[in-house]
N, C-alpha and C positions, 0 to 999 in steps of 0.2 A: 504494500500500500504506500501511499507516497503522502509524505507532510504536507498537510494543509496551514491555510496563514491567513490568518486578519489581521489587517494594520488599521491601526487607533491613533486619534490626532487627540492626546490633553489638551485641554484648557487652561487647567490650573498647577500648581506644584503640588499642590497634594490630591487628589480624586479617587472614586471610587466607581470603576464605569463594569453598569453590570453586561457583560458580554452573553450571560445565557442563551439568546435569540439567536446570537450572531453563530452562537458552535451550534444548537437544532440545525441551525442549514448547511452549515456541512458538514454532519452527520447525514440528514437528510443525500444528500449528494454523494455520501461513501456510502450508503446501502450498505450498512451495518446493522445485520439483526441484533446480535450478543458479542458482548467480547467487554472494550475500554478504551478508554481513550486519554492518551495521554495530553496532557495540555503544558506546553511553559513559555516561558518567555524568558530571552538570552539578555535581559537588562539588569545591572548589577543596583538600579538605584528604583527599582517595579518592583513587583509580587505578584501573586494569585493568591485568592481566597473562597473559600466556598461558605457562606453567612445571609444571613435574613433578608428577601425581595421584595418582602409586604409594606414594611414602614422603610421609610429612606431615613429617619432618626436613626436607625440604629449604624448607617454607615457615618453617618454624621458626627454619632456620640464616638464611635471608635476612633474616628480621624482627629479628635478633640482630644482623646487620650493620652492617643498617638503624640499629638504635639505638645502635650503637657507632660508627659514622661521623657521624650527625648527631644526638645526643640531645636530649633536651628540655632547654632552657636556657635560664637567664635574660639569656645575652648577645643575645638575639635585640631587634632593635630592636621590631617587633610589640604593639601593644599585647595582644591577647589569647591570647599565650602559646603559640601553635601554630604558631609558625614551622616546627619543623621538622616540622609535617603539611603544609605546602604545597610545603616543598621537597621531599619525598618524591614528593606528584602528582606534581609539576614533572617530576620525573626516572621516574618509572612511562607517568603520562601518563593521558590519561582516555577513549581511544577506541581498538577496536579493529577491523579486519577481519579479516575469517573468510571464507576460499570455502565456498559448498557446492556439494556435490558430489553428485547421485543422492540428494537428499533427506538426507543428514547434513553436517555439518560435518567439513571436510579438515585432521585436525589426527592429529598422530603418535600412535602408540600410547600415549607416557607423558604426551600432553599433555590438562592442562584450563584452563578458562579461570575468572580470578580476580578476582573485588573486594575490593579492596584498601583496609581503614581503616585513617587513619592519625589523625583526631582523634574515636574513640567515646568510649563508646557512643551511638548517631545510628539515626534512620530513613532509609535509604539509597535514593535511585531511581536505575536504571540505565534508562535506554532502548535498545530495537532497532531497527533499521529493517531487513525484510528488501529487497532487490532481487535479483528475477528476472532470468535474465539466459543 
């Protein structure tokens, strides 16, 4: 099977852009009954997450967290200034798996899956790989 790819344009330096739609279609397009799918993205200063699609508070309150436990700061040793966008990957992380199941992904009702910027606004590639299975 061959990598699939969505590229995201940020906004802001920090967001929370929920991409669940954007992998249904190409899943949809890999004609995957069952198997998983892996998802990441090669950015050292992004993430993925998979968290709550009902209420947008709740990416809100984390990115609020976020910036109160590790803020932008000049004690970071770094020369260009984004230390605390890479500790953020670090701790999010930048790969995920996904079962699917009967042709959809097996994820709870209140869940969707998230890319996570933490030094925008940037043009963002995520890559998939499905695997049948």
């Amino acid at each position: 099977m061959n990598t699939k790819e969505i590229i995201i344009k940020t906004a802001k330096k920090q967001e929370f852009r929920n991409i669940t739609e954007q992998l249904k279609v190409l899943l949809k397009s890999a004609q995957i009954k069952n198997g998983m799918a892996v998802i990441t993205t090669q950015h050292t200063t992004a993430g993925l997450t998979i968290n709550e699609n009902a209420d947008i508070n709740v990416t809100g309150d984390i990115g609020n967290f976020l910036n109160e436990t590790i803020p932008v700061t000049n004690k970071f040793k770094h020369i260009e200034g984004n230390s605390d966008a890479h500790i953020k990957s670090s701790l999010f992380g930048v790969s995920l798996t996904v079962i699917i199941e009967d042709g959809k992904f097996l994820l709870g009702v209140w869940q969707g899956i998230y890319f996570c910027e933490f030094d925008g606004p940037r043009e963002r590639k995520i890559k998939v790989k499905f695997i049948a299975g």
